[in-house]
C-alpha positions as CSV (number, residue, x, y, z in Angstrom):
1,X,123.3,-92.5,327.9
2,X,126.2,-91.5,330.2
3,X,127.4,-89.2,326.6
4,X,124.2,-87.8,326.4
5,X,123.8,-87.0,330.2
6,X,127.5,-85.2,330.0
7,X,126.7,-83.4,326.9
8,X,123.1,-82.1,328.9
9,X,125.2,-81.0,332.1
10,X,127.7,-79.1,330.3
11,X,125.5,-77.6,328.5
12,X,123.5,-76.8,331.2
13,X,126.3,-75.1,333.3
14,X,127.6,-73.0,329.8
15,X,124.2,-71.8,329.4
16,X,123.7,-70.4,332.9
17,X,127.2,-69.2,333.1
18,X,126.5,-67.4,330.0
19,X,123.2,-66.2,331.8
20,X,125.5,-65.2,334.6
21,X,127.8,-63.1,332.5
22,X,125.0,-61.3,330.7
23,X,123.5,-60.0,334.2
24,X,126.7,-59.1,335.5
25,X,127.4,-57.2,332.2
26,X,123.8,-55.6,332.5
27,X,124.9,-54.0,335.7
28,X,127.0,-52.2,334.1
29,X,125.1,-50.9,330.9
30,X,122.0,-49.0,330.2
31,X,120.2,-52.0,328.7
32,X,119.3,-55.6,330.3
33,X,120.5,-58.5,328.9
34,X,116.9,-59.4,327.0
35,X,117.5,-55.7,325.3
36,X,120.9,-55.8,324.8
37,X,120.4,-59.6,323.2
38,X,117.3,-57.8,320.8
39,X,119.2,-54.4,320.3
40,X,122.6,-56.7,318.6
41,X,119.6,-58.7,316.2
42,X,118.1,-55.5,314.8
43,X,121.8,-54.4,314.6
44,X,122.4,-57.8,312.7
45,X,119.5,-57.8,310.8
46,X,118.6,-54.6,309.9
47,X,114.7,-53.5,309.8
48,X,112.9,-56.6,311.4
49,X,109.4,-57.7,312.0
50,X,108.1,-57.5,315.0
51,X,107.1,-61.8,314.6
52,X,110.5,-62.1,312.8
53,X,111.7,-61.1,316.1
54,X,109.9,-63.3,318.2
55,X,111.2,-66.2,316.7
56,X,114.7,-65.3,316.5
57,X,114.5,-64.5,320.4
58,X,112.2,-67.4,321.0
59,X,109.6,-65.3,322.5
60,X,106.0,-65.0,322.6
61,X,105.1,-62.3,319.7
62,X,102.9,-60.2,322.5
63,X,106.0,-60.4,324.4
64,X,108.2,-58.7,321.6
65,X,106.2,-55.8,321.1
66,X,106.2,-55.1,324.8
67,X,109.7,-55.4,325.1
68,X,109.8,-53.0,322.1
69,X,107.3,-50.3,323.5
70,X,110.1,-50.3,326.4
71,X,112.8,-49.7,323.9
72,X,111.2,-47.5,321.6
73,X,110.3,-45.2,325.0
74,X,113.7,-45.5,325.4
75,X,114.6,-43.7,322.0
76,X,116.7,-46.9,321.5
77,X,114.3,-48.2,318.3
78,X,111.9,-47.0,315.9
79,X,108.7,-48.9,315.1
80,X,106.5,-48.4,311.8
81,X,104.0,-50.3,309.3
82,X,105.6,-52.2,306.7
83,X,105.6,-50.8,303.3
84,X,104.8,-54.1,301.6
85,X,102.6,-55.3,304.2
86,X,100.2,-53.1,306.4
87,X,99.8,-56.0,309.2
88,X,103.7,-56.1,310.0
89,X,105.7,-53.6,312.0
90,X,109.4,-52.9,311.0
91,X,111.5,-52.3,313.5
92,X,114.8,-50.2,313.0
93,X,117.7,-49.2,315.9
94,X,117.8,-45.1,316.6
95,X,121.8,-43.9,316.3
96,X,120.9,-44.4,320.1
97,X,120.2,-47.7,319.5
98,X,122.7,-48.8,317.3
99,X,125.4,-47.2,319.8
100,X,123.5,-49.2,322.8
101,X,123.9,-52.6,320.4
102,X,127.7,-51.6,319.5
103,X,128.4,-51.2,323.4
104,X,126.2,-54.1,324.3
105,X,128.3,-56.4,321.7
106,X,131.8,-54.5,322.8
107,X,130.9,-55.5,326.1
108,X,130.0,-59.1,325.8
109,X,133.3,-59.8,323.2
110,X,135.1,-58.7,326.2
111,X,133.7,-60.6,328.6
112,X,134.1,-64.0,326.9
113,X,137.5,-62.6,325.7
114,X,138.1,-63.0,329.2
115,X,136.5,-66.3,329.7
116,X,139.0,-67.6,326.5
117,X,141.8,-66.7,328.2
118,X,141.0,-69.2,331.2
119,X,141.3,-71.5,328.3
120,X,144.7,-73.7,327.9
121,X,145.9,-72.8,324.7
122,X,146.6,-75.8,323.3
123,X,142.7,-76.6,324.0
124,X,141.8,-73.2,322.2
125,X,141.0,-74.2,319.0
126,X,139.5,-77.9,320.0
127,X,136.7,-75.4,321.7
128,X,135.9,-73.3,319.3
129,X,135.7,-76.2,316.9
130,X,133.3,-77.5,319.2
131,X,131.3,-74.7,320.0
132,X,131.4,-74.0,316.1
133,X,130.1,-77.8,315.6
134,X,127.3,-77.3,318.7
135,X,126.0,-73.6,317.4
136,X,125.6,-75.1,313.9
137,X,124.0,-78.5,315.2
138,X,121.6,-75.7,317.6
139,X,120.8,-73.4,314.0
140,X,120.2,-76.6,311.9
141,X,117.5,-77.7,315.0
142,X,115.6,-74.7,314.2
143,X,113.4,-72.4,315.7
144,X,111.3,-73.3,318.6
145,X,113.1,-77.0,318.8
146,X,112.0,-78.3,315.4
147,X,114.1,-79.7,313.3
């Protein structure tokens, strides 16, 4: 158990430093961290459904499309019916958005650019490996916690 008790700490402490970067980041920008992580998905995805979203983000689907209504009064997105399917909403960035999402990424890279070069270098590539190895084992887990 003590394995699985390290593995929860660390974990723990990367995910709240990673919260802690995100809000100091914020400061800075025009978007929050909650928009900035929803402004780089559309960016990554293209047009997206409003539930699509939800579950990428791990968010309530009522939540998403309030978080949207902020950002579409924002200019930052654009919101409309899906050709193929009246009941879903496709969401697309505005140039304003995709510039947001472009900053919001350029921002974070540099950030953890930063928090890399705290990093020994001869441990450099024994973290990524890892951190490749943990996101994997995270994306194979699924949405939501299921497997």
């Amino acid at each position: 158990m003590a394995e699985q008790d390290r593995f929860a700490r660390a974990v723990q402490m990367v995910a709240r430093g990673l919260g802690r970067i995100s809000r100091e980041r914020a400061r800075a920008d025009e978007v929050t961290p909650q928009q900035a992580e929803t402004l780089q998905l559309i960016a990554d995805k293209g047009a997206v459904s409003t539930s699509t979203l939800a579950t990428l983000l791990g968010i309530d689907p009522s939540t998403a499309s309030r978080n949207l209504a902020g950002l579409q009064k924002a200019g930052l997105v654009t919101r409309k019916k899906a050709t193929d399917d009246g009941r879903q909403t496709d969401v697309r960035l505005t140039p304003k958005g995709k510039r947001a999402a472009d900053a919001a990424s350029a921002s974070s890279a540099q950030a953890l650019s930063n928090v890399l070069e705290k990093i020994n270098r001869g441990d450099r590539q024994k973290v990524l490996d890892a951190l490749d190895a943990l996101a994997k084992a995270i994306d194979d887990h699924g949405p939501n916690g299921m497997a």
